[in-house]
N, C-alpha and C positions, 0 to 999 in steps of 0.2 A: 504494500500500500504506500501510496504519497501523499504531501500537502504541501498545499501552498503555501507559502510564508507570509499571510496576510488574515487579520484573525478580526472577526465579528463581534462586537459589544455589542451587548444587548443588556436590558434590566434588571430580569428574574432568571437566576440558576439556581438549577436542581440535580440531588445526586439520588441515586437507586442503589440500595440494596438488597440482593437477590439471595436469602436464607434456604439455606436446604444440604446437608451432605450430599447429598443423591444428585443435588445441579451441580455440585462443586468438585465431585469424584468424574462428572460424566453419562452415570447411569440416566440421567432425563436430561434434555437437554432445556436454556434457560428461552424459555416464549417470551418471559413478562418483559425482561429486562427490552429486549427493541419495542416491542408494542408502545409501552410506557415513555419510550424514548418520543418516538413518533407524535403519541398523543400530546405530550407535554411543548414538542414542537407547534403541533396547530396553536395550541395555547400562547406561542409566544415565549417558551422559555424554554432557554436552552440545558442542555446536560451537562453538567461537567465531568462527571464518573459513573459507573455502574460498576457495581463490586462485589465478588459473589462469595460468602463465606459458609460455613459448615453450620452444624446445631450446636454450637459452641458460645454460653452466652460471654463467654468473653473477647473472643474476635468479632462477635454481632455491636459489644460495646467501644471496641476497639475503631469498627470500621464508620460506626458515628462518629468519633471523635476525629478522626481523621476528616467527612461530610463536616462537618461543624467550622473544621479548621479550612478548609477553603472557600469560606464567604457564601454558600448556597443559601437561599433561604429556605429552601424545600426538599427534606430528604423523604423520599418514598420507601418503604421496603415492602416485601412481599415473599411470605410462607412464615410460619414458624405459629400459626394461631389455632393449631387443632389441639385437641383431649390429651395427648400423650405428656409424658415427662419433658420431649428434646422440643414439645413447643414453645420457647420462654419469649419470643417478640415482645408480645405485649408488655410485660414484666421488666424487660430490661428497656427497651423506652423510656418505659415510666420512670424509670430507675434515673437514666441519664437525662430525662427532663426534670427532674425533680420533681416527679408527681407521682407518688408512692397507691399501690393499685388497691383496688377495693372490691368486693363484688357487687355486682349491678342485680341484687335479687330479680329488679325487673327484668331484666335484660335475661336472667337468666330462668325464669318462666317463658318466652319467647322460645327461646333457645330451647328449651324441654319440649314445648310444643313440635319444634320444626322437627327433633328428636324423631318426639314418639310417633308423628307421620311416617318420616322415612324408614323408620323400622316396620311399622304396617304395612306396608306399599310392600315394603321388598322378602317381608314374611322372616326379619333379622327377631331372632333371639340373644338377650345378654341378662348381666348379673346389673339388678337395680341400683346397688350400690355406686358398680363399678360405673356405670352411665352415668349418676348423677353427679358423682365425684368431678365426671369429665365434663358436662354442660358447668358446672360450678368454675371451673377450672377459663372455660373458655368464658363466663360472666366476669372476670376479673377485669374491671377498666381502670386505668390512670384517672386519681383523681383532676375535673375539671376537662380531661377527654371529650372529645362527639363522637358520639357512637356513630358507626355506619352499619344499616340492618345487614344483617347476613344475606345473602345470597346462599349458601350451603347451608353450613351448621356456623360457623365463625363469623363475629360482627367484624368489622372495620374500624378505626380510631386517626382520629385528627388530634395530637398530639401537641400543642402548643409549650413553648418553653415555660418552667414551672414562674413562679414570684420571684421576680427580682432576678431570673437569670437571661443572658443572652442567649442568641442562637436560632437556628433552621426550626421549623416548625414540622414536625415524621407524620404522614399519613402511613400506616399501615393496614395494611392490605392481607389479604389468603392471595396465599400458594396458585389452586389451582384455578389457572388460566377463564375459564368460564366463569370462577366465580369474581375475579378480580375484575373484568372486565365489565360484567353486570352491574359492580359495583361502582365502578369511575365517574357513570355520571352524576349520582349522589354525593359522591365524593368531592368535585370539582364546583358543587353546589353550594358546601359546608361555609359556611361565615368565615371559622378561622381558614381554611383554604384559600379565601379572596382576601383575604389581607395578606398570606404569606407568596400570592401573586401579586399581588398589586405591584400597577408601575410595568408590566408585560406588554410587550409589543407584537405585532405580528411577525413572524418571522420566516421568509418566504423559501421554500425550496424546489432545486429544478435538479432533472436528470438529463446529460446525456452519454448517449452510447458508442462508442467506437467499436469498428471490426478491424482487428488486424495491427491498430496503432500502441505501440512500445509507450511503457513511460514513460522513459527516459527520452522520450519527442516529445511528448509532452509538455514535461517539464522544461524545457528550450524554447518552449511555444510559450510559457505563459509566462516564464520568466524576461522574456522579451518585451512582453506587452503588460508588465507590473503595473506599470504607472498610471495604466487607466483600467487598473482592476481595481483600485481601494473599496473596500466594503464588504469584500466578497470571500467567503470560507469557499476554500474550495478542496474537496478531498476526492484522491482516485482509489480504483481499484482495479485491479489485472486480476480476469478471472475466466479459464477456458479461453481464453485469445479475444476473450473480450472488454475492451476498455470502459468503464464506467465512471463519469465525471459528476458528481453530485455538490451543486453550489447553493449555499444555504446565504442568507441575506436578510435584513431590514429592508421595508420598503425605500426608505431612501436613496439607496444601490440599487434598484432598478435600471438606470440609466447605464450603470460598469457593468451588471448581467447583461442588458441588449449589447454591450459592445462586445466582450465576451463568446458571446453566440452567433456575431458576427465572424471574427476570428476562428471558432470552429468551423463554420461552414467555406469560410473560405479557404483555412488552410487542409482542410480534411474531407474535403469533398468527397472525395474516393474510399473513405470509409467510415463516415455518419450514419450512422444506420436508423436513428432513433432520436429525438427530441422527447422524450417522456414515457414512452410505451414500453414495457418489458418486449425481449423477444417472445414469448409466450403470444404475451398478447398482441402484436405483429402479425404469431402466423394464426392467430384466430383471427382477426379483421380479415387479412387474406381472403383467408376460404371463405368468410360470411360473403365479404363482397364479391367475392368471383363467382359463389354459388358452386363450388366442386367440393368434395367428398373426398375422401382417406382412410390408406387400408397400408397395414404396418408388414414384412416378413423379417421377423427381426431372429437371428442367432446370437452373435456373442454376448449382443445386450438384455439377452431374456425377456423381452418384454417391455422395458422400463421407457420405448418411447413410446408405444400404446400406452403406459400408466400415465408419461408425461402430458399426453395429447389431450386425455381425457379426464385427469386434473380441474379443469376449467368447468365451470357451471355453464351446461348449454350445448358442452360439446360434442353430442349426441345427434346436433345439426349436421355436422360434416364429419365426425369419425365414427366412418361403418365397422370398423374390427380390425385384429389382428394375430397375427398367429405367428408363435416361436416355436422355429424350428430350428432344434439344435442338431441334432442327429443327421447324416446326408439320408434316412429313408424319407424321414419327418420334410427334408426339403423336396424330394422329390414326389409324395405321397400327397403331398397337404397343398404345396403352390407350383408343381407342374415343374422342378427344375429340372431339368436332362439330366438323366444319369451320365448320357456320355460327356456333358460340362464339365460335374463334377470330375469326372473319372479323367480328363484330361489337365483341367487346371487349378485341381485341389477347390475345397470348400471355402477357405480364402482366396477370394480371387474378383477381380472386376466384373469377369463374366458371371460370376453366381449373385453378387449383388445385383447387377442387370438383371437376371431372370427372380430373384425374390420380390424386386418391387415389380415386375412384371407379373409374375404372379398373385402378389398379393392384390393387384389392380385388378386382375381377371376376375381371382375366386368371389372375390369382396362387390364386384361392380363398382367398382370406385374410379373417380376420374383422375386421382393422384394414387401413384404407388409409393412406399419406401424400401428400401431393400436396404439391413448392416450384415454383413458380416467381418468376422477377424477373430485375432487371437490375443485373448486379452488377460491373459498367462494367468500364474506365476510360470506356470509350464505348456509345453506343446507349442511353443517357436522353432523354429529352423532357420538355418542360414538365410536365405530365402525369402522368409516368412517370420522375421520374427518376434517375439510380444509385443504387443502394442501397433503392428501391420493392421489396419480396419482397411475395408471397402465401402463405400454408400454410394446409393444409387435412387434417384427421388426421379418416377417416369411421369410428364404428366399430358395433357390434351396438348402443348407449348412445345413437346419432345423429353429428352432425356438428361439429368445432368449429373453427373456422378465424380470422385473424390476418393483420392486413394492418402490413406492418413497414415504415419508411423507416429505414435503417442508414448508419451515418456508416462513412469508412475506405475502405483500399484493397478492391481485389478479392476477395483471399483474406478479410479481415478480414469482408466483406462473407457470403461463402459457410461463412463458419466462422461466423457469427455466426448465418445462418438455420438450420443445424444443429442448435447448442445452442438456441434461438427452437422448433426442431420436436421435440428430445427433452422441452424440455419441455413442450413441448400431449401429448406422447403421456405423460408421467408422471402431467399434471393431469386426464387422459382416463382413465386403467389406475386411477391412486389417489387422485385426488381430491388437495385442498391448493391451493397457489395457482396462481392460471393462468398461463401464459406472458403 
């Protein structure tokens, strides 16, 4: 990744804290933290950290102190507020706001209610005690706290700094993704919330996308034209050979963004692909607007660009099916390939991706074929042929355009990579721009 050396003021900043062993080992990965990023963007405030620590109430108290000490006014966190022992959010908050916690008897009749539902609904038995212990557990609020209603079983808390102390104001939040998200707009609502915004601007963000273009051009490109950038954060990213420039801004850089965006189109003509639209969503407008259809014959990828295609809500409009054939019967049985193709130029090969998106057009009726094959190791390379060797072949009503790939990296990296390699023949097939 890269940045510009040109940084954004803005009003209101906020840090997130992401509680959970399990997001911090790896085992689930963290949703809230970008979501939360994002939303706090529309808002007008920017982030200055997100910091993921375990169920450890001292590196949770740790990693406030640290939020406290770089000027945010608004630290968010989110998990740590269910029944068990490793839940302590609330508790240590409190602690570090100097608002020592209390139980919310009422809160915690609510909270037995929502209980004894969800245990009815799902026919769950448990020890009386034991549940009560844990709704009691999860009524515990910081004196002077606002509640946030639960969404699940766990309220929400606006956390204001206690009497007489400085500091960030911690909305905390639950854990899991659905229920945090339910809860944001009540949360953004809260009294104390709108004082520890106050003073937020709007804060405007653009994308665009390069196919093909290096960094390190990049960065020669914008270092060139500094001086009538001011205002403008600007961060890259390199990913699958694709360049993404995301410029975040105050309305009053508006004028350095349009000249900015002039600069790309001028010097990057040849491989702009995008002013805002994911590739995803690229080769869905495509197909809407052409009105053609799609049918996958995918081997070394398993399938994953049939799952990528029909990902999308809708896209049941233009993606008829597809079929992984790994096997050469499975190729020849299911989408028509020649035995004698295979038998003369191996299963990786130009000619059998030619014949798999050909086939998959035929079997499917579809007006667009795709055809992957390769070898996407750790083993079964040859001289020849060796790991990381793809073919793709995308056949459409326009003709045929096909792509012969050696990809660096593991396995996965390998079949992720001929993926993004075949959304784009099919972007550069449906709209023209630059080719894979």
């Amino acid at each position: 990744m890269g940045r510009a050396p040109r940084v954004v003021v803005v009003s209101a900043r906020a840090g997130i804290v992401v509680t959970g062993t399990e997001v911090l080992t790896g085992r689930v990965a963290d949703r809230n933290g970008p979501w939360l990023a994002e939303q706090l963007r529309l808002l007008g405030v920017d982030v200055g950290h997100v910091v993921v620590v375990g169920d450890r109430p001292e590196d949770l108290r740790a990693a406030l102190g640290f939020m406290a000490g770089t000027g945010v006014t608004l630290v968010i966190t989110s998990g740590g507020l269910g029944p068990t022992a490793d839940d302590l959010t609330a508790q240590v908050v409190g602690d570090v706001q100097g608002r020592p916690s209390v139980v919310d008897h009422a809160l915690e009749q609510r909270i037995t209610a929502i209980v004894e539902r969800l245990m009815a609904r799902r026919g769950w038995r448990a020890d009386p005690a034991a549940t009560a212990a844990g709704v009691r557990k999860q009524a515990q609020v910081p004196e002077g706290a606002t509640v946030l209603e639960p969404v699940g079983t766990a309220p929400g808390l606006v956390v204001p700094p206690g009497e007489g102390r400085d500091g960030p104001t911690v909305l905390v939040l639950p854990g899991p993704p659905s229920e945090l998200q339910g809860m944001w707009p009540a949360a953004v609502a809260a009294p104390a919330m709108r004082v520890a915004l106050a003073g937020s601007e709007e804060l405007r963000q653009e994308t665009v996308r390069l196919w093909g273009t290096l960094e390190a051009q990049l960065a020669l490109t914008l270092r060139r034209h500094e001086e009538d950038l001011g205002g403008l954060e600007i961060t890259t990213c390199l990913r699958d050979g694709e360049l993404e420039i995301v410029t975040r801004f105050p309305p009053s850089a508006q004028p350095a963004y349009e000249r900015l965006g002039t600069v790309l189109a001028d010097e990057y003509a040849d491989t702009l692909f995008s002013t805002g639209p994911t590739l995803d969503e690229l080769v869905a407008r495509g197909f809407a607007d052409r009105g053609w259809t799609v049918a996958t014959g995918e081997s070394c990828t398993g399938g994953l660009l049939a799952a990528r295609l029909t990902e999308r809500p809708g896209s049941s409009a233009w993606v008829l099916g597809g079929v992984t054939a790994y096997a050469n019967s499975a190729k020849e049985q299911l989408l028509d390939v020649p035995a004698e193709v295979l038998a003369e130029h191996g299963a990786v090969s130009p000619e059998v991706a030619v014949a798999l998106a050909e086939g998959a057009r035929s079997r499917f009726g579809a007006d667009v074929g795709v055809g992957i094959t390769g070898v996407a190791g750790p083993d079964g390379g040859t001289a020849d042929k060796p790991v990381g060797t793809v073919h793709l072949c995308v056949a459409g009503p326009d003709g045929s355009a096909a792509r012969a790939l050696r990809l660096p990296g593991t396995r996965s990296a390998v079949r992720e990579r001929s993926v993004t390699m075949a959304m784009h023949l099919l972007r550069s097939s449906l709209l023209g721009g630059p080719g894979a």
